[in-house]
ZAMARGU-4260 file (C-alpha; in steps of 0.2 Angstrom, whole numbers, plus 5000, padded with zeros to 4 digits):
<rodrens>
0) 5398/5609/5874 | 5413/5600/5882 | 5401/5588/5894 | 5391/5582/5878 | 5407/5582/5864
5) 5416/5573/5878 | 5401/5559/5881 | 5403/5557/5863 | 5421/5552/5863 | 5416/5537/5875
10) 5407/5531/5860 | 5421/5534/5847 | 5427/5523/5839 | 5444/5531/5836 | 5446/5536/5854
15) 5455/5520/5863 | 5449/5521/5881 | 5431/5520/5872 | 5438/5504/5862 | 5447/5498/5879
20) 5431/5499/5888 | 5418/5492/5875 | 5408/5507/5870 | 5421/5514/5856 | 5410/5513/5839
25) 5394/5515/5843 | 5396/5534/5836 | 5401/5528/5821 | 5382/5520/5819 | 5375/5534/5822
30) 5361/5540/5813 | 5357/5556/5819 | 5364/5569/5832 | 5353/5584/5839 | 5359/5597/5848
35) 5349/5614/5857 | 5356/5629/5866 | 5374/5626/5872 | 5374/5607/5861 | 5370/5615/5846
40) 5387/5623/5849 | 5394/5606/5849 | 5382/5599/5836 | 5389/5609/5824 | 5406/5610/5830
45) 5408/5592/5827 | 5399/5593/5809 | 5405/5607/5802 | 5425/5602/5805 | 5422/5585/5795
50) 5416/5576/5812 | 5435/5576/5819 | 5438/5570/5835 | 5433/5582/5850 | 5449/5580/5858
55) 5456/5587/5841 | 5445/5599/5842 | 5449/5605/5859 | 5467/5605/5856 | 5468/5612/5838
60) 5451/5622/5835 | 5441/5627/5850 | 5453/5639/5858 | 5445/5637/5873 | 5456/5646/5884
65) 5450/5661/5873 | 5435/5669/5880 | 5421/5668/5870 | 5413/5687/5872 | 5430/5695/5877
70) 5444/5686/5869 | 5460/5694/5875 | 5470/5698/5859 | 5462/5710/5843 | 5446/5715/5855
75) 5444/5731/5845 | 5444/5720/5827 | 5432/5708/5835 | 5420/5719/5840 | 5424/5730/5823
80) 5418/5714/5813 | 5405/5710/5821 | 5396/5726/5822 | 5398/5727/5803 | 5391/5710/5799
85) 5377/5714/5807 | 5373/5731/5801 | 5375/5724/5782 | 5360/5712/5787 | 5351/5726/5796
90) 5354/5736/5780 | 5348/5724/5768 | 5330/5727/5779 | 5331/5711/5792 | 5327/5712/5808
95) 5341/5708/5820 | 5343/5706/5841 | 5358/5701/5849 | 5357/5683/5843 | 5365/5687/5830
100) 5379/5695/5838 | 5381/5681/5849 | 5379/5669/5835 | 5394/5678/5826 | 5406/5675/5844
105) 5402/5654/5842 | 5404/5654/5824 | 5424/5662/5828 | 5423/5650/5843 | 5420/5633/5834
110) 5423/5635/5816 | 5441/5631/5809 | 5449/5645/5802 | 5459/5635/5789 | 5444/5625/5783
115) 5432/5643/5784 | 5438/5658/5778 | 5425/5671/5782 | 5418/5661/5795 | 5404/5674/5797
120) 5396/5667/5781 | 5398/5649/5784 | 5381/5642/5780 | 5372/5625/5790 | 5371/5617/5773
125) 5388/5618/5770 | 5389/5602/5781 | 5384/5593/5766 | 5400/5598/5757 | 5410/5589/5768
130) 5417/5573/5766 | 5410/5566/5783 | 5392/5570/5776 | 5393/5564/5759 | 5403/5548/5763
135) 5388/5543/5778 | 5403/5543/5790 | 5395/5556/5803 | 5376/5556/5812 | 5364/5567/5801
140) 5363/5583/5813 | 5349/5592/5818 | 5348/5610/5828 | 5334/5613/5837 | 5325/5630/5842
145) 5307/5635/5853 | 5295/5646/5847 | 5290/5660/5859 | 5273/5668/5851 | 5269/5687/5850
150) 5263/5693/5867 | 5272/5676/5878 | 5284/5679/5892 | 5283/5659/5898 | 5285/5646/5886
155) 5271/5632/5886 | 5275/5616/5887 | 5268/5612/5871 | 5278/5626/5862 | 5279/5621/5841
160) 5298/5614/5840 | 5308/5618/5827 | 5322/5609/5818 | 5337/5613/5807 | 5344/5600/5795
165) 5357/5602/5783 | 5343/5600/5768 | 5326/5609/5778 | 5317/5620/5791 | 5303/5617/5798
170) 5292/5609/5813 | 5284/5590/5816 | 5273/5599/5826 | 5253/5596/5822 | 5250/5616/5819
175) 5266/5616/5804 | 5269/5599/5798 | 5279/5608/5786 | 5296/5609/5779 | 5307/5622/5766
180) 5323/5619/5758 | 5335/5626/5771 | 5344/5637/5756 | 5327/5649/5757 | 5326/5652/5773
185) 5324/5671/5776 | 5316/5675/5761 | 5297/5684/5760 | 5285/5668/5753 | 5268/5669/5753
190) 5260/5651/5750 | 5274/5643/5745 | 5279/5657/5730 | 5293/5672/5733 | 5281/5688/5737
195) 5297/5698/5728 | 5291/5706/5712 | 5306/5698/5703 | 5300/5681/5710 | 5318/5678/5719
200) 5321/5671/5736 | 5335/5675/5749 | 5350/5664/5751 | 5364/5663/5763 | 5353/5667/5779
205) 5355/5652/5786 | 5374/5654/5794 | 5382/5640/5804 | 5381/5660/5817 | 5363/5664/5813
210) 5357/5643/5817 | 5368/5641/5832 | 5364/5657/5839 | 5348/5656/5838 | 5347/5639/5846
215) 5356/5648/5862 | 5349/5665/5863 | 5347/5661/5882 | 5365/5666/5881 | 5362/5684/5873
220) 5360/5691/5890 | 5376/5690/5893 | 5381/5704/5880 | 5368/5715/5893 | 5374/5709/5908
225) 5392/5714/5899 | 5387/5732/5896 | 5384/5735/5912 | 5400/5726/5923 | 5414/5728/5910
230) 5427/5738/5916 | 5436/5738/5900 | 5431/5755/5889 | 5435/5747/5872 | 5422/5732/5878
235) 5410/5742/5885 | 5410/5756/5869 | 5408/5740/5857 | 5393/5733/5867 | 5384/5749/5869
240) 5385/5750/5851 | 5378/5733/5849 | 5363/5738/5864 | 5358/5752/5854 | 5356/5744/5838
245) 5344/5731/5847 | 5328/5737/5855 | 5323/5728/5871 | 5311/5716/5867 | 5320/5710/5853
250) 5336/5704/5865 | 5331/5687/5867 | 5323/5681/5852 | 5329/5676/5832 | 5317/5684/5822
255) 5315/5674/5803 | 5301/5679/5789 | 5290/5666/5789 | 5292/5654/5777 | 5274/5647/5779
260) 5265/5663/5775 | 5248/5660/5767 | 5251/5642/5766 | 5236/5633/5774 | 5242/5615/5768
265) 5227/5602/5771 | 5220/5615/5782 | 5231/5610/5799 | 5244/5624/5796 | 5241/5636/5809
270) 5254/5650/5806 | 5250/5656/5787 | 5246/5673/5795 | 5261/5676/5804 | 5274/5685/5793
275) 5287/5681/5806 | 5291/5666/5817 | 5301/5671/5833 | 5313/5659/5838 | 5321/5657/5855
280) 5332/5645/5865 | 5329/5625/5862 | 5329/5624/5882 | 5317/5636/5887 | 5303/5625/5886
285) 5314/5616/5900 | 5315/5602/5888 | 5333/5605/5884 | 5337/5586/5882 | 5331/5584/5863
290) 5321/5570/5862 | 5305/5576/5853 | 5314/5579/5836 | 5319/5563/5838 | 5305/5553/5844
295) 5296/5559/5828 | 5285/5544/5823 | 5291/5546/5805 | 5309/5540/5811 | 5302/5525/5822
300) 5321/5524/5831 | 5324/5510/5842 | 5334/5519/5857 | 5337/5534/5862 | 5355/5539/5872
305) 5350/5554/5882 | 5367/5562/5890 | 5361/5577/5901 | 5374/5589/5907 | 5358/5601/5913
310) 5359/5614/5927 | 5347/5607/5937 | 5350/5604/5955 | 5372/5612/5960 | 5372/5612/5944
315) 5370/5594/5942 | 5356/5587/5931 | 5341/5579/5940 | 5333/5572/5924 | 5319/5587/5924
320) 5321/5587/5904 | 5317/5569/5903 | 5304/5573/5915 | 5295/5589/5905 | 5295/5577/5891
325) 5284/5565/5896 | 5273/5578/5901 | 5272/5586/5884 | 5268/5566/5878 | 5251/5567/5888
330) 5243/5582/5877 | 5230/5575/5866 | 5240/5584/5851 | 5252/5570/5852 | 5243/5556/5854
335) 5254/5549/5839 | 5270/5550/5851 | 5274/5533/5861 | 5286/5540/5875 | 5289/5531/5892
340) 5281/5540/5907 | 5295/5546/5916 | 5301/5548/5938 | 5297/5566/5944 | 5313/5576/5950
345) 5311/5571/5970 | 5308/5553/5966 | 5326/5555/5951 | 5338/5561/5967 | 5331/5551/5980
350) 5333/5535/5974 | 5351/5541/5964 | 5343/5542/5947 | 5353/5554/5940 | 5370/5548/5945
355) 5370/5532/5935 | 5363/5527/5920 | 5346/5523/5917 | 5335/5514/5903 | 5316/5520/5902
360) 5303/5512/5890 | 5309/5496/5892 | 5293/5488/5892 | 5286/5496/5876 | 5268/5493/5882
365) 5270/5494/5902 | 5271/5513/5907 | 5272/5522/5891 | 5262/5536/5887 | 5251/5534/5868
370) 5259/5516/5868 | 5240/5512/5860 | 5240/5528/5851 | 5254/5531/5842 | 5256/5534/5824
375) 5258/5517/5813 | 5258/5508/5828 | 5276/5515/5832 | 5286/5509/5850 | 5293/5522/5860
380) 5311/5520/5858 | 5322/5513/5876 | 5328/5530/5881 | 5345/5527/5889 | 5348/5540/5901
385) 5364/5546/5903 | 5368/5559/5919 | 5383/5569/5918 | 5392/5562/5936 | 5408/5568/5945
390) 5419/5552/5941 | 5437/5559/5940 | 5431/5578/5938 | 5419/5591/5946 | 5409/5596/5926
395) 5396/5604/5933 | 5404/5622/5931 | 5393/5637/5929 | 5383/5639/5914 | 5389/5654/5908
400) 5406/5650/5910 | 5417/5655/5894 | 5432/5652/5895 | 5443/5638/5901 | 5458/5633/5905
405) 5467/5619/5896 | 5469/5607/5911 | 5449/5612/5917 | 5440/5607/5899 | 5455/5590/5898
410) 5446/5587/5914 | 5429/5589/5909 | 5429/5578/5895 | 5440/5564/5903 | 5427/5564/5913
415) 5414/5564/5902 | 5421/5549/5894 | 5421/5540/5912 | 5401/5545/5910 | 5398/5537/5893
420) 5411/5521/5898 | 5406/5521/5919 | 5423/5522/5922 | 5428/5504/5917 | 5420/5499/5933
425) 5409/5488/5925 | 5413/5474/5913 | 5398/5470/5908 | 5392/5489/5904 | 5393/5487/5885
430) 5385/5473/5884 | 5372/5480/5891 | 5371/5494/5879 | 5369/5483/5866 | 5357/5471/5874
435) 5345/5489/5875 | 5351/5495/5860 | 5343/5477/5853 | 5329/5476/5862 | 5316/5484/5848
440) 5322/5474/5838 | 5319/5458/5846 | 5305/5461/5846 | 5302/5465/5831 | 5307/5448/5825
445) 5301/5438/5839 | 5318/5435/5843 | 5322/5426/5859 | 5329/5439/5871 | 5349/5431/5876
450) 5348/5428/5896 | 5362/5439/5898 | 5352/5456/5890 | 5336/5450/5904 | 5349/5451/5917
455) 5354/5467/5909 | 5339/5475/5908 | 5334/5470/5924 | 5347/5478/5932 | 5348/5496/5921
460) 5327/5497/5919 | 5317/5510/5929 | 5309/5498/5941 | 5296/5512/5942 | 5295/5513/5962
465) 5295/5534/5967 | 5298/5544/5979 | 5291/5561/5980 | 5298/5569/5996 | 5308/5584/5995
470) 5327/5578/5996 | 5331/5582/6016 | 5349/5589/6008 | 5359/5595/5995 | 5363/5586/5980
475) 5382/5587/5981 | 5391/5570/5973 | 5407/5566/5976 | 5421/5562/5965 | 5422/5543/5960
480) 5410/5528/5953 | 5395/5532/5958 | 5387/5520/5971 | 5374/5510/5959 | 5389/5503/5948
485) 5401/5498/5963 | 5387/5491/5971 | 5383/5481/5954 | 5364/5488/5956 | 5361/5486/5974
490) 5363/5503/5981 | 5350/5515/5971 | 5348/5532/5983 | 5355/5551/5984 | 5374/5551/5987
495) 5379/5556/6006 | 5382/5574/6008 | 5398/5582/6007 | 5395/5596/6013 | 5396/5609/5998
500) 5386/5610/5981 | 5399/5600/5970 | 5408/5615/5966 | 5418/5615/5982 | 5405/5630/5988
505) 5393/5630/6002 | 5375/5626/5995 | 5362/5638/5997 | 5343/5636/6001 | 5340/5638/5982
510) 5351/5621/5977 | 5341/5610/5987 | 5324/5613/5976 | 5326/5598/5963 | 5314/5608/5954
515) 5328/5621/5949 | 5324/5633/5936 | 5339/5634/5928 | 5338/5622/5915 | 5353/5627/5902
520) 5368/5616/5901 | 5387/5622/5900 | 5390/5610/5888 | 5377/5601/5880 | 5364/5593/5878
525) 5359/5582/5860 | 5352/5565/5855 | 5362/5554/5841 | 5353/5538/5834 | 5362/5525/5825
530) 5356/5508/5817 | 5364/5490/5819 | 5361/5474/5812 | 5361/5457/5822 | 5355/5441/5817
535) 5347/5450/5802 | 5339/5464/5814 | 5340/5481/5810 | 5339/5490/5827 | 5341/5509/5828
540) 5351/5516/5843 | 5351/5536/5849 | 5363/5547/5859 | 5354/5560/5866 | 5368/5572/5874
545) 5371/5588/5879 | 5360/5602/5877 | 5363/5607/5877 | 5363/5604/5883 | 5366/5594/5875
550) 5356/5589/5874 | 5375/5577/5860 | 5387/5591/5865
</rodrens>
C-alpha cells in the first residue's frame, strides 16, 4: 500500500517536491486508478477519504503503527466485532471464508472514523457520495479480483478478470462481457430478474471490507498462520472461533451468487450455470500489476504508468507481472488486445530493467502483440514502467508486514516519491513523461514529434535486445540513484552485488531465481490513466502502481 500510495505523491500536484521536480500534477489528470491485492488497500484508501493526500493519510488516518490483525489496544472488542459482523451475514444465509474477516481488519485500517461511522458497512459506491468523485477531481477507481473455478488449485493464465467500479461488477473477458449495477451484487438473479419470490434484490453487499478483501484474500492466511503461532489466549480464542466458522476450502476464496445466472447474452456468456463465482486474489494469476482492466479496447488509453512494488526477486520487483501480461496478450481469445511484447525476467535484471524506468510499446506497430488485431483498430498504449528502487530507503519489506513504524513507512514513501520523480537526478525526466505521455497522440494527428521527445524516447524505450542467462548473483541494489539515470542512459545492467538481499540479510539460493514465485506486493500495485490536451490533442496517460501491488497503491 505505502510503495504505490507513495508513487502517487510524486505525481501530486499538491505535494511540492512532486511540483519542484516537474511530475507534480499529473494525478490530478488522471482518469482512472486500479488497484489488486495489497493496491486495492490503497485504491480505496485514497478514494474513499475524498482522494486526500497520502501523507495525510499516513499521518491522520492509517494508523500504521497499529497492527492490522493484532492491534495492541481493545483486542477483545476487535475481535467481538468482527465475529458478529460476520455471523449476521452468515445468518442471513451467505456463504462466508476468512475474506471477510480480513476484509473487516482493512476496512478499520484505511477508512476514516470521523467520515465512517460504522465502517463495517461502508459500501464501494459510496465513493460516488464524495465530493472528489462528483466534482471529477480524483481518477475513477477500479478493484480488481481473479476467478479461481470449481475444482482449480493453479490459476491459468487466462483466468476471467474481474472489476469493481463505483457504478458495476462484472468482467471484459470474452466468456462474461457483462456488467450489473454494483448495488445488486449478492443478490440470487436468474437471467437478469431477482429469483426471490417478492421479486427483490439484496443491497449493501458490496462493502468497501467485502471488495478489498476479497481483492487480497492471499492475505487471509495469515489469520491460519495466527491460530497456530499466537501466544496471546485472547487472540488465539478469537481466531479459533473465526477457524471454525470457515471450513477449509473455503479459506482462501470470496464466494458472490452469481449475478449472470441463466443469462446467456448473445450466446458468449459462459457462466449462466454457475450459481456462484469464486473470487480470489487479483495477483494470483501472477499478473499483479493491473494492466488488463486497463488496456480494455473500449478505453483506447494512450499510456499506461505501471509502478510495481512486486515481490519478485529480495523482494524487489523483476517486471514478472509486466511479463505474464504479454503472455496472456498471445491467447487467440484476445486477439482484440494490442499490448507490447515484453523482456522475460533473466533478460529484465540483467540488463538493470527493473531499477529504472522503462517505456514499452513505444513503436505501436514494431513488437506488439495483436498490433494488426486489435479491436477498432486500437494501439497499445506506451506502458511506462515504473520499479520500486532503493533510492533513499530499503521498501522492499516483507509482504506480510503489518505494522510499521512511523519513521519506517516516512521512509517508504519518501522514497517512493524518489521513484515516481528519479530522485531529482534528472532534469529532463518530466519532460520525458510527457513526450510518452504524447506520443499516441501524435500520432494521432500526424503531429511532428519535437526533437527533444525523440531523444526522449530514444533514451527511456526498450531497445528490445535480451538476455536470457540466469543472473550469476543475487539481485540486492543498493541505496542511491540508480546507475541508468546517473549514467544519463549509458549504463543498462544488474547492480553490483552487496552482499545481502536488500534487506540487510544474507540471500538465499531461493532469491537468486528471477523467476520468484511470490508475486504479491507490500504495498501495491494499481494503473491510473489520465488525459491531456496539447496542441488540440487529447492524449490519455495511465499510472499503473502498486498491486498491489499495486499494482496505484
Amino acid at each position: 500500500m505505502l510503495v504505490g500510495s507513495g508513487t502517487l505523491q510524486g505525481f501530486d500536484g499538491r505535494n511540492s517536491t512532486a511540483n519542484q521536480r516537474g511530475t507534480g500534477g499529473l494525478l490530478q489528470l488522471a482518469q482512472y486508478v486500479a488497484g489488486l491485492s495489497g493496491g486495492s488497500w490503497a485504491t480505496a484508501g485514497l478514494s474513499m477519504n475524498n482522494w486526500a493526500t497520502t501523507q495525510s493519510l499516513k499521518d491522520s488516518v492509517w494508523n500504521l503503527e497499529s497492527n492490522l490483525l493484532v492491534p495492541e489496544d481493545g483486542k477483545v472488542s476487535f475481535y467481538a466485532s468482527i465475529l458478529a459482523a460476520v455471523a449476521g451475514k452468515r445468518t442471513e444465509g451467505y456463504q462466508t471464508s476468512l475474506t471477510d474477516y480480513f476484509g473487516l481488519s482493512i476496512a478499520t485500517k484505511i477508512l476514516n472514523g470521523s467520515t465512517y461511522g460504522n465502517k463495517y458497512s461502508v459500501e464501494w459506491s459510496d465513493v460516488r457520495n464524495t465530493s472528489s468523485f462528483t466534482n471529477a477531481s480524483m481518477p475513477f477507481p477500479l478493484i480488481i479480483a481473479d476467478e479461481r473455478e470449481p475444482g482449480e488449485l493453479i490459476i491459468p493464465r487466462n483466468t476471467t478478470i474481474w472489476e469493481f467500479s463505483p457504478y458495476e461488477f462484472g468482467s471484459w473477458n470474452p466468456n462474461v462481457s457483462a456488467f450489473v449495477p454494483i448495488e445488486i451484487v449478492g443478490s440470487s438473479l436468474n437471467n437478469g430478474s431477482s429469483a426471490l419470490p417478492d421479486g427483490q434484490c439484496v443491497g449493501g453487499y458490496e462493502t468497501v471490507a467485502w471488495v478489498t478483501g476479497t481483492s487480497a484474500t492471499l492475505f487471509s492466511g495469515l489469520y491460519v498462520e495466527l491460530v497456530t503461532s499466537s501466544s496471546d489466549s485472547v487472540i488465539t480464542k478469537a481466531l479459533k472461533e473465526i477457524a471454525k466458522a470457515v471450513s477449509d476450502d473455503q479459506n482462501d476464496i470470496s464466494l458472490v451468487p452469481n449475478p449472470f445466472y441463466g443469462y446467456r447474452g448473445d450466446g458468449t456468456v459462459q457462466i449462466s450455470d454457475l450459481h456462484n463465482i469464486t473470487l480470489v486474489d487479483g495477483g494470483l494469476d501472477n499478473e499483479n500489476v493491473p494492466l488488463w482492466t486497463l488496456i480494455e479496447p473500449a478505453r483506447d488509453l494512450d499510456a499506461v504508468i505501471a509502478i510495481d512494488s512486486s515481490a519478485d526477486v529480495t523482494n524487489w520487483p523483476n517486471a514478472s507481472a509486466l511479463y505474464q501480461t504479454s503472455l496472456r496478450a498471445q491467447y487467440s481469445a484476445y486477439s482484440a488486445y494490442a499490448f507490447p511484447r515484453m523482456p522475460d525476467t533473466n533478460t529484465v535484471v540483467n540488463r538493470g530493467l527493473n531499477t529504472r524506468p522503462v517505456f514499452y510499446g513505444c513503436n505501436p506497430t514494431e513488437n506488439v502483440t495483436n498490433a494488426g488485431t486489435a479491436y477498432n483498430g486500437t494501439r497499445t498504449p506506451i506502458v511506462i514502467y515504473m520499479p520500486s528502487y532503493p533510492y533513499s530507503a530499503l521498501a522492499n519489506t516483507s509482504t506480510y508486514k503489518m505494522e510499521y513504524s512511523n519513521s519506517e513507512a516516512q521512509g517508504v514513501i519518501d522514497n517512493s516519491v524518489d521513484v515516481a520523480t528519479l530522485g531529482g537526478a534528472d532534469s529532463e525526466w518530466a519532460t520525458c513523461l510527457g513526450c510518452a505521455i504524447l506520443q499516441r497522440g501524435f500520432e494521432r494527428s500526424g503531429t511532428p514529434r519535437p526533437d527533444v521527445c525523440t531523444q526522449c524516447l530514444n533514451k527511456w524505450c526498450w531497445d528490445g535486445v535480451t538476455n536470457t542467462t540466469t543472473p550469476s548473483y543475487s539481485y540486492s541494489p543498493a541505496l542511491g540513484v540508480p546507475a541508468f539515470v546517473t549514467s544519463n542512459g549509458t549504463v543498462q545492467q544488474m547492480p553490483a552485488y552487496t552482499g545481502g538481499n536488500g534487506t540487510n540479510s544474507q540471500a538465499s539460493d531461493a532469491d537468486t531465481q528471477s523467476d520468484s514465485s511470490s508475486k504479491s506486493s507490500n504495498a501495491a500495485t494499481a494503473a491510473a490513466a489520465a488525459a491531456v490536451s496539447k496542441e488540440g490533442t487529447m492524449v490519455r496517460y495511465w499510472i499503473a502502481a502498486v498491486a498491489v501491488a499495486m499494482a496505484i497503491l
